[in-house]
C-alpha positions as CSV (number, residue, x, y, z in Angstrom):
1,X,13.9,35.2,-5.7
2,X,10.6,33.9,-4.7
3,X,9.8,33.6,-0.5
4,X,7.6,31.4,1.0
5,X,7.0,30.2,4.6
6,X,6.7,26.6,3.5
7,X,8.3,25.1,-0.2
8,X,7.0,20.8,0.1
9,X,9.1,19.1,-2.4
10,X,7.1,16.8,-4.4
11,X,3.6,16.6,-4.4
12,X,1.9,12.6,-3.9
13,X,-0.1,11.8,-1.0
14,X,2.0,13.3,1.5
15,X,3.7,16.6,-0.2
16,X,-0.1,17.5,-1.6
17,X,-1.8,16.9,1.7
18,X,1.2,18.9,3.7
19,X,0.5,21.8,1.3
20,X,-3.1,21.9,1.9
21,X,-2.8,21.8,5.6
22,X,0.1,24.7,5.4
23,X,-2.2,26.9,3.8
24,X,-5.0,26.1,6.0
25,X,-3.5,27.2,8.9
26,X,-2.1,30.5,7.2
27,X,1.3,30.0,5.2
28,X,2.2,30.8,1.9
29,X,2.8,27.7,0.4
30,X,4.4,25.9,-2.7
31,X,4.9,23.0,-3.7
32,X,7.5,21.7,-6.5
33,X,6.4,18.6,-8.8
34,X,9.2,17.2,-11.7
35,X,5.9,15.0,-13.4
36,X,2.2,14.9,-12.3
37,X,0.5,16.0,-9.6
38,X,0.0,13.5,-7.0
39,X,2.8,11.7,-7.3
40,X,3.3,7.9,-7.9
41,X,-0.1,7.5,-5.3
42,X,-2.5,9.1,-7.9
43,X,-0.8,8.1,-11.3
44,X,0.9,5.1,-11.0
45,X,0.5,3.3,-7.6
46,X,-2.5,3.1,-5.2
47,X,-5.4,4.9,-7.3
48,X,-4.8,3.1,-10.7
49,X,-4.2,-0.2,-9.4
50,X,-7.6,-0.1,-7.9
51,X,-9.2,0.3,-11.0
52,X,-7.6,-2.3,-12.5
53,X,-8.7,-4.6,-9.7
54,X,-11.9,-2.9,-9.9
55,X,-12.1,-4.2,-13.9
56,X,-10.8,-7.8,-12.7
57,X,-13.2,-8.2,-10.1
58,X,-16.3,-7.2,-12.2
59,X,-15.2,-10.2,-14.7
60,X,-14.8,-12.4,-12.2
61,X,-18.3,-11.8,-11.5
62,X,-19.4,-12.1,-14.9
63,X,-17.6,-15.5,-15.3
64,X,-19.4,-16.8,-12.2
65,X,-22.9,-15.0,-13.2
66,X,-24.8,-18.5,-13.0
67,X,-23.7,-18.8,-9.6
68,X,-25.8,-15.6,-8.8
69,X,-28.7,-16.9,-11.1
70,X,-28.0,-14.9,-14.3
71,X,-27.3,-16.2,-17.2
72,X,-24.6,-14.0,-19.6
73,X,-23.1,-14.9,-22.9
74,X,-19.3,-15.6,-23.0
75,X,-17.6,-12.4,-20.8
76,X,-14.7,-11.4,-22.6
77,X,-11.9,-8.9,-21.1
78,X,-10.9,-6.2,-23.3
79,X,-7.1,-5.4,-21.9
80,X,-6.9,-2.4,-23.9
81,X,-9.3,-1.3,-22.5
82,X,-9.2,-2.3,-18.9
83,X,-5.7,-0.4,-19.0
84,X,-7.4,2.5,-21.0
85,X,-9.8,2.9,-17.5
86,X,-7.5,3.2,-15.1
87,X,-5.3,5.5,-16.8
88,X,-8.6,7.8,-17.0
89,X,-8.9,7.0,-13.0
90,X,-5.9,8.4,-12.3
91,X,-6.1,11.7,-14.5
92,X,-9.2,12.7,-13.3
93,X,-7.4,12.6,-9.9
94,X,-4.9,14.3,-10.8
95,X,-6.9,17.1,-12.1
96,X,-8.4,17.0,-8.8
97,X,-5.3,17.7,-7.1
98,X,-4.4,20.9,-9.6
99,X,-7.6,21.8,-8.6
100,X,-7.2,21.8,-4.6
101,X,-3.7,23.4,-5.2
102,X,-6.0,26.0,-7.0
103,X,-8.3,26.1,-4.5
104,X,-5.8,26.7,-1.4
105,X,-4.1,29.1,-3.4
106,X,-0.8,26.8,-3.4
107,X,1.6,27.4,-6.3
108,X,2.8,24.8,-8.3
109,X,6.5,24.9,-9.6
110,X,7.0,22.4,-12.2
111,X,10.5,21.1,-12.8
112,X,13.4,19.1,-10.8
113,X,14.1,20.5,-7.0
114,X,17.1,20.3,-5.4
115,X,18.1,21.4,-1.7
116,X,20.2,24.2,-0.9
117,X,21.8,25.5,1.9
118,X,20.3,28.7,3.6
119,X,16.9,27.2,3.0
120,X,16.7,27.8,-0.7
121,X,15.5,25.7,-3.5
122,X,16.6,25.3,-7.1
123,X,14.2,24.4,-9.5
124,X,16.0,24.1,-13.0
125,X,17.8,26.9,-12.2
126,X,15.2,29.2,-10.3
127,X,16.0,29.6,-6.7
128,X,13.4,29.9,-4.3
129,X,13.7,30.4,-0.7
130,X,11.8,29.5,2.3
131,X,11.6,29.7,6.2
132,X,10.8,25.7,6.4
133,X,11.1,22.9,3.3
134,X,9.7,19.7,3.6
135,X,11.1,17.1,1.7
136,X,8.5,14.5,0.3
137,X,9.9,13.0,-2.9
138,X,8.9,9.4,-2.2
139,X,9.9,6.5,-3.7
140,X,9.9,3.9,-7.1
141,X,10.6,0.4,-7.8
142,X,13.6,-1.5,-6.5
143,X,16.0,-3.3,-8.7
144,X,17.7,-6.4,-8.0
145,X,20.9,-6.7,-9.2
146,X,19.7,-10.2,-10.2
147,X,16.9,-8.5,-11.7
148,X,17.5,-5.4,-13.6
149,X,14.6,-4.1,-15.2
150,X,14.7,-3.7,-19.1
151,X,11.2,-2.2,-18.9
152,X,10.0,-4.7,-21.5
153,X,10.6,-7.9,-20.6
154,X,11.1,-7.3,-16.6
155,X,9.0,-4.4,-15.4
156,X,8.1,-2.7,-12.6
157,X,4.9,-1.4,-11.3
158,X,4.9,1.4,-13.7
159,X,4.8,-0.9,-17.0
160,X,2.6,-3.7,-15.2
161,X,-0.3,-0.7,-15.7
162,X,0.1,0.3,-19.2
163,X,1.4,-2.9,-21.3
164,X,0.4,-2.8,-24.6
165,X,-0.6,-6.6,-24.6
166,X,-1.7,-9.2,-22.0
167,X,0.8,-11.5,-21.5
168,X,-0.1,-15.4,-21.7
169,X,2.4,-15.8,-19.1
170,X,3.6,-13.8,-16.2
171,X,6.2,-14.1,-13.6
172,X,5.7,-11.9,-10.3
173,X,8.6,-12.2,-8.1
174,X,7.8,-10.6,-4.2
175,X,4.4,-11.2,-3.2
176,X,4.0,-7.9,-0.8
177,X,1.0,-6.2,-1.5
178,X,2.4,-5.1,-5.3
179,X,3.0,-8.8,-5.8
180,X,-0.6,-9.9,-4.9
181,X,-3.0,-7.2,-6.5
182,X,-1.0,-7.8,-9.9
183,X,-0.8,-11.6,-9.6
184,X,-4.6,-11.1,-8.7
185,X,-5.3,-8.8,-11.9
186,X,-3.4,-10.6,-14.3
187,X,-4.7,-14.1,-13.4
188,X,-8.4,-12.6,-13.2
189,X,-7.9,-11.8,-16.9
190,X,-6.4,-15.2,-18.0
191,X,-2.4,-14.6,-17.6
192,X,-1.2,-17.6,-16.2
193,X,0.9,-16.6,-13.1
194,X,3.4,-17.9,-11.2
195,X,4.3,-15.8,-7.7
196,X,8.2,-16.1,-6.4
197,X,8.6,-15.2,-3.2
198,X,11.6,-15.3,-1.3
199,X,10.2,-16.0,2.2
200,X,8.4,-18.9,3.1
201,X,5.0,-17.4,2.8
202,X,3.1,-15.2,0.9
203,X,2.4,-11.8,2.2
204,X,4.7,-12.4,5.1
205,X,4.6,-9.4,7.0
206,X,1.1,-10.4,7.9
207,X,-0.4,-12.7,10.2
208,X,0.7,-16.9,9.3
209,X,-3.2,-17.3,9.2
210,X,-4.1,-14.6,6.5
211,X,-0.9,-15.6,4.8
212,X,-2.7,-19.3,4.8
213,X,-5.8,-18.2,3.6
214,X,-4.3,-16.2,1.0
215,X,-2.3,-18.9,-0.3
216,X,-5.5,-21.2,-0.2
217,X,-7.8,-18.4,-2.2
218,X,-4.5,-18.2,-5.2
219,X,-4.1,-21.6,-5.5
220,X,-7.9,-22.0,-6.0
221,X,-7.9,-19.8,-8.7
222,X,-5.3,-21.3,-10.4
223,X,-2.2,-19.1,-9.3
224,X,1.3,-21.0,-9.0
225,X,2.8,-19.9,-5.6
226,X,6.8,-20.6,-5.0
227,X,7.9,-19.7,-1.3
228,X,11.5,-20.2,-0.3
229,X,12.3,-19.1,-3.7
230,X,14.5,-16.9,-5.2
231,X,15.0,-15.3,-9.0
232,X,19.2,-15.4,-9.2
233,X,18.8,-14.7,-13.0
234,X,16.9,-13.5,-16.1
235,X,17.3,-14.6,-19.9
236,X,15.9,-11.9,-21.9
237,X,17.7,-13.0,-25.4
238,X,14.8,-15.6,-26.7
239,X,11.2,-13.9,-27.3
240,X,10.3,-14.1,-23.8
241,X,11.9,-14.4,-20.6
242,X,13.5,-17.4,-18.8
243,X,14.4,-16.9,-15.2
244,X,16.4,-19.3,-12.9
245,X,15.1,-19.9,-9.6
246,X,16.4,-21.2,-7.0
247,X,14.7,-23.3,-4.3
248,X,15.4,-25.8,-1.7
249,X,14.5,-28.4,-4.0
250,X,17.5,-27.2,-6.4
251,X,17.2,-24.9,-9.6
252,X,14.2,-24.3,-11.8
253,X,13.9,-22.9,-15.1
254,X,10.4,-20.7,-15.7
255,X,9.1,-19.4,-18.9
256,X,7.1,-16.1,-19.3
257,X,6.2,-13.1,-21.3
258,X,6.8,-11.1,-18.6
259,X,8.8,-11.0,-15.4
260,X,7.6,-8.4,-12.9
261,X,9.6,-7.5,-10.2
262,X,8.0,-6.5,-7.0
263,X,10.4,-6.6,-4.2
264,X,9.8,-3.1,-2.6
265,X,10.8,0.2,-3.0
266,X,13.9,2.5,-3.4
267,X,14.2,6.5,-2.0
268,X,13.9,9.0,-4.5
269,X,16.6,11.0,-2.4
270,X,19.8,11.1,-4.6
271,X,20.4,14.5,-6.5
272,X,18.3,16.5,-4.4
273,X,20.9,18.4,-2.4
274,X,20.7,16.3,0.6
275,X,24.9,16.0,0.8
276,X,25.1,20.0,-0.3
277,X,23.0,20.7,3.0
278,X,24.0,18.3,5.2
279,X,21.2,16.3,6.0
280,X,22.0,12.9,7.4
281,X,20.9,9.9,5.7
282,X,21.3,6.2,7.2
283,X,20.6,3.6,4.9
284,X,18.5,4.8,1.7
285,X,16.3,7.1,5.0
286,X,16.3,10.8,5.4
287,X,16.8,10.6,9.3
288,X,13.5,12.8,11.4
289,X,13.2,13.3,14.9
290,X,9.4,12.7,15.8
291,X,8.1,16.1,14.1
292,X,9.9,15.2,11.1
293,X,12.6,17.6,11.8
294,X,15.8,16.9,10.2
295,X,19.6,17.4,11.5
296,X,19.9,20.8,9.5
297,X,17.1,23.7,11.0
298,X,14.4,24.5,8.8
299,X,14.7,21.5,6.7
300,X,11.9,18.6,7.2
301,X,11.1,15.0,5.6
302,X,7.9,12.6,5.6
303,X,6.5,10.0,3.6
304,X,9.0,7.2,2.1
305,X,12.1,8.9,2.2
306,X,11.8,8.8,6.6
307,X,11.7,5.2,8.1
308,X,8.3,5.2,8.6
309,X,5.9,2.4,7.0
310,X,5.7,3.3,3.4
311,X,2.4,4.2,3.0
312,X,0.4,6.9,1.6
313,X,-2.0,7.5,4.7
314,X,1.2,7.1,6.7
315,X,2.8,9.8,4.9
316,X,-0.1,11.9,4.7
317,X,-0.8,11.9,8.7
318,X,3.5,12.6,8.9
319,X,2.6,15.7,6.8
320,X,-0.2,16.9,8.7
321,X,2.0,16.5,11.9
322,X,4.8,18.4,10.5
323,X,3.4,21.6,9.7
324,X,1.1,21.7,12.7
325,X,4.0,21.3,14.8
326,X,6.1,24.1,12.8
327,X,2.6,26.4,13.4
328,X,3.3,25.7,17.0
329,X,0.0,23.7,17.8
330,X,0.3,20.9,20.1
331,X,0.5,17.9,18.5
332,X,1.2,14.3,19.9
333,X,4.0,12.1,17.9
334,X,2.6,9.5,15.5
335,X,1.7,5.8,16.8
336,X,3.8,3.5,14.3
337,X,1.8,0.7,16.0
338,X,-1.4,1.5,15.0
339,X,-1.6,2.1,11.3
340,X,-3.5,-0.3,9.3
341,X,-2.3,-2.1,6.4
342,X,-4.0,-2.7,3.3
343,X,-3.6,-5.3,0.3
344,X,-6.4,-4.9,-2.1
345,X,-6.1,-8.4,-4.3
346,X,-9.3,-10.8,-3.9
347,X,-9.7,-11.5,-0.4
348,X,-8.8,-8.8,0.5
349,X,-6.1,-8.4,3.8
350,X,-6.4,-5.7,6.1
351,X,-4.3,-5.5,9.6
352,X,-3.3,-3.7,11.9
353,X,-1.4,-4.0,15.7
354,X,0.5,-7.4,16.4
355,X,0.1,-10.4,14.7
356,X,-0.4,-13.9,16.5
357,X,3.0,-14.4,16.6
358,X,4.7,-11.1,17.6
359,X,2.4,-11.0,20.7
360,X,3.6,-14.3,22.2
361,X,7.4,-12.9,21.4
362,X,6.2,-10.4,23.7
363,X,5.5,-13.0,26.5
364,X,2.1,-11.4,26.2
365,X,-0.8,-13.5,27.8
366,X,-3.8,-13.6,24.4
367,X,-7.1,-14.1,24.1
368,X,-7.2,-15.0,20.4
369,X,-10.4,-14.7,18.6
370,X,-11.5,-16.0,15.2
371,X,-14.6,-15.6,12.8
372,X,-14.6,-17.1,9.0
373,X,-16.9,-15.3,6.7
374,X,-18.3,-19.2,5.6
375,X,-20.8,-18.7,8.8
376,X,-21.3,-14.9,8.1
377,X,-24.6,-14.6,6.1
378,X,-23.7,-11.9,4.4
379,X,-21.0,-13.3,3.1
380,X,-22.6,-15.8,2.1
381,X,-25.8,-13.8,0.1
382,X,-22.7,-11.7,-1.7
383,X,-20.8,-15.4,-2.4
384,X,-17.8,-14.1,-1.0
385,X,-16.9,-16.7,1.6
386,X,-13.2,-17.0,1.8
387,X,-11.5,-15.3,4.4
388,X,-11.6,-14.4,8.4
389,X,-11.7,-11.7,10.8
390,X,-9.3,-12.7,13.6
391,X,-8.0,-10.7,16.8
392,X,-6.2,-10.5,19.5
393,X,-6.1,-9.3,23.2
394,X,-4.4,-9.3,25.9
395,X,-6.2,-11.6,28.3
396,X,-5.5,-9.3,31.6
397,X,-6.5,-6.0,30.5
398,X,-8.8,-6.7,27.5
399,X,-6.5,-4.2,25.4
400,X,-7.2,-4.7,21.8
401,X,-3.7,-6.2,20.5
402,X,-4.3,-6.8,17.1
403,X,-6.7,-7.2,14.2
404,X,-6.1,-9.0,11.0
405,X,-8.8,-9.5,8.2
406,X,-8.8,-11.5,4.7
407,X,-11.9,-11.5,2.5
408,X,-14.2,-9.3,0.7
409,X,-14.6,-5.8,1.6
410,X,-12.3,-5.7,4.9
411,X,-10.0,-2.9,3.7
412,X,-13.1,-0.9,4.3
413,X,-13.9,-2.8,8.2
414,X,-10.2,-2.1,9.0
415,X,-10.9,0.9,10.5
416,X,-13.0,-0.3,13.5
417,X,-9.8,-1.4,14.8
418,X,-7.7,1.3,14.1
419,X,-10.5,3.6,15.8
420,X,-11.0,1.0,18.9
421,X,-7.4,0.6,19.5
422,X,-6.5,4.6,19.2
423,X,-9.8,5.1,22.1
424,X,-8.3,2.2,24.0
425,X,-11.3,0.0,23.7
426,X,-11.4,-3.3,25.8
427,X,-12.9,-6.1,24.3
428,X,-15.6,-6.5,26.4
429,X,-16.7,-2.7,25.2
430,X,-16.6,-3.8,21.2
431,X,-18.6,-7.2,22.0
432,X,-21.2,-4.6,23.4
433,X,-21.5,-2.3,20.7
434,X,-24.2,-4.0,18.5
435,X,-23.1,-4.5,15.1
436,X,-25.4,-4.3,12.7
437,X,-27.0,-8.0,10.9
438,X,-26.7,-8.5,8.2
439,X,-22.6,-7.2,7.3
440,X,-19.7,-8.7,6.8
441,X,-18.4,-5.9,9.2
442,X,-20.8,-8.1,12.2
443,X,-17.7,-10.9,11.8
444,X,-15.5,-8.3,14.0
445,X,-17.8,-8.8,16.7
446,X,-18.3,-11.9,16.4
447,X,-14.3,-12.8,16.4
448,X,-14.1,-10.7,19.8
449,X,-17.0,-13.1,21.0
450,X,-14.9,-16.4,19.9
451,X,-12.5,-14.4,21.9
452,X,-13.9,-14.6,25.2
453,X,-16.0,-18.0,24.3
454,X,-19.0,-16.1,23.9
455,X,-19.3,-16.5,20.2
456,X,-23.0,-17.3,19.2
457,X,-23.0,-18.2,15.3
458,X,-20.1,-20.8,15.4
């Protein structure tokens, strides 16, 4: 039987990353992978999808090259070959990843794991054995049982990056970020697409105004939004797909190629052992104390299977935690209130802290601050003026609150938040840092100046 100090079970953006920082700080480390390295993240989820919206976004430029003052024949998209990119995209990271794993000197057991007690893992019959195991096996698409995916006619994720033809017409039904950046995609490339989402906005974790503006941006590009809608049935017997949706006006009959289901994620925790060990589960969650620790000794989770936010820097920064805690360095627990979220359709939404609304539940006292990217001038030399930077503060102590964004390029200006609100940064301190003119990342500053009614370009 093979020892190690630390087995990581599954290897996407938080099992790869927790490897690497094992052997950094000394232990012999492996890490066990049914499929490719880097997990859904890499091959099928947050790399990929970029480069589709990468491919949709350069043809949107080329259909609106006379805005810019070029002048190009017809601009045709080649789906094939769109979908032939990104598959590239994500092999290439992939390869990347064998070749950290190389690098640190992690090995790479390839097959199914499943937990045993006494801190052992069977892979496809081999046991292995280690002092700590860190369980980071994610998670995939959720069915509805209203929606069960045929993997033709209703996909998932997974099939909405490889199908072998464009579909005229496209159902997406959830419109988190999943939803949107497909909806986005699909509609760039001249799908006609029709978002159903059960809540009675789009992208309604975020802030009403981004969900506004999103809205706005879709409909002007000729996206059919439904809110306070809901899919109670598919027809998959004719050649495409009819699905029944129900609304407060009554029920609706849509037609479509393709219906793609995006209404979360499900736990890739059965038939790992879990049960055989011990570990306590509540609700589709591996249950952690703050270092990721589980119920049973030597046995850890992160990532998606933990409650956490389901994200891959979330479960990257859970990993990181985890093993420095288990090498005994002094760590401080992770700040759930401060990660960013980031939706990468066109605008783009990036947010993070309380919106609008959750900080008057508080019976918080705001300052709220607003900048649209219509008076920004460099969003307005790039033609990208949709969107807002918009934040909030609390109007006794100046403590940055919250920061929500929607336009071009402000998954990338996200940060400045996350930074100022981790240091504590008042808002008088970030309206005197000088931002540099001309960038769309000057519109922060600018919000913070609406603010405190300081604002100088509105």
């Amino acid at each position: 039987m093979s020892k190690y100090d630390i087995i990581v079970l599954g290897s996407g953006p938080g099992g790869y990353v927790t490897a690497i920082r094992a052997s950094q700080l000394g232990f012999k480390t492996a890490v066990v992978e049914k499929e490719n390295l880097g997990g859904v993240c890499l091959n099928w989820g947050c790399i990929p999808t970029k480069a589709l919206i990468k491919s949709a976004q350069v043809f949107e430029y080329l259909k609106h090259a006379e805005e810019y003052g070029l002048k190009v024949k017809e601009a045709e998209a080649d789906f094939d070959a769109v979908i032939k990119r990104s598959r590239g995209v994500a092999e290439g990271m992939s390869k990347g990843v064998q070749f950290l794993m190389k690098k640190n000197k992690i090995d790479v057991i390839n097959g199914f794991g499943k937990l045993k007690p006494g801190k052992k893992v069977d892979v496809d019959g081999k046991e292995y054995s280690a002092d700590h195991i860190i369980v980071a096996t994610g998670a995939r698409s959720r069915e509805l049982p209203s929606l069960p995916q045929d993997g033709k006619k209703v996909i998932g994720y997974r099939e909405a990056m490889t199908l072998k033809e464009q579909p005229k017409k496209m159902i997406v039904v959830g419109s988190g970020a999943i939803g949107v950046e497909f909806a986005y995609v699909y509609n760039s490339m001249g799908t006609e697409v029709t978002i159903v989402e059960y809540m009675d906005r789009i992208v309604p974790v975020e802030d009403a105004d981004v969900s506004k503006q999103l809205e706005k941006s879709f409909k002007k590009n000729g996206i059919n939004i439904m809110t306070s809608a809901e899919v109670t049935k598919v027809d998959t017997s004719g050649t495409g797909v009819k699905a029944t949706v129900k609304t407060k006006k009554g029920e609706e009959v849509l037609e479509a190629d393709i219906v793609l289901s995006a209404v979360g994620i499900k736990t890739n925790i059965e038939n790992i052992g879990l049960e055989d060990v011990g570990i306590a589960v509540d609700r589709d969650k591996i249950l952690v104390n703050d270092y990721y620790q589980t119920n049973i000794p030597g046995y850890y989770a992160i990532g998606d299977v933990t409650p956490g936010q389901a994200l891959a820097h979330v479960a990257s920064a859970e990993g990181i935690l985890c093993v420095e805690k288990i090498a005994g360095q002094h760590v401080e627990k992770l700040d759930y209130g401060n990660i960013p979220g980031c939706t990468y359709c066109s605008p783009e939404v990036a947010s993070v802290g309380l919106t609008e609304q959750q900080a008057k539940d508080k019976g918080i006292d705001i300052k709220v601050g607003k900048f649209p990217f219509s008076a920004s001038g460099k969003a307005s030399a790039g033609g990208n003026k949709d969107g807002f930077v918009k934040v909030i503060f609390d109007a006794k102590y100046g403590e940055w609150l919250g920061c929500h964004m929607i336009g071009a390029g402000v998954t990338d200006m996200i940060a400045e938040a996350v930074l100022g609100r981790k240091l504590e940064t008042t808002g008088h301190e970030v309206l005197k840092a000088v931002h540099p003119h001309p960038t769309m990342s000057e519109a922060v500053m600018e919000a913070v100046a609406d603010a405190y009614d300081e604002v100088i370009h509105l």
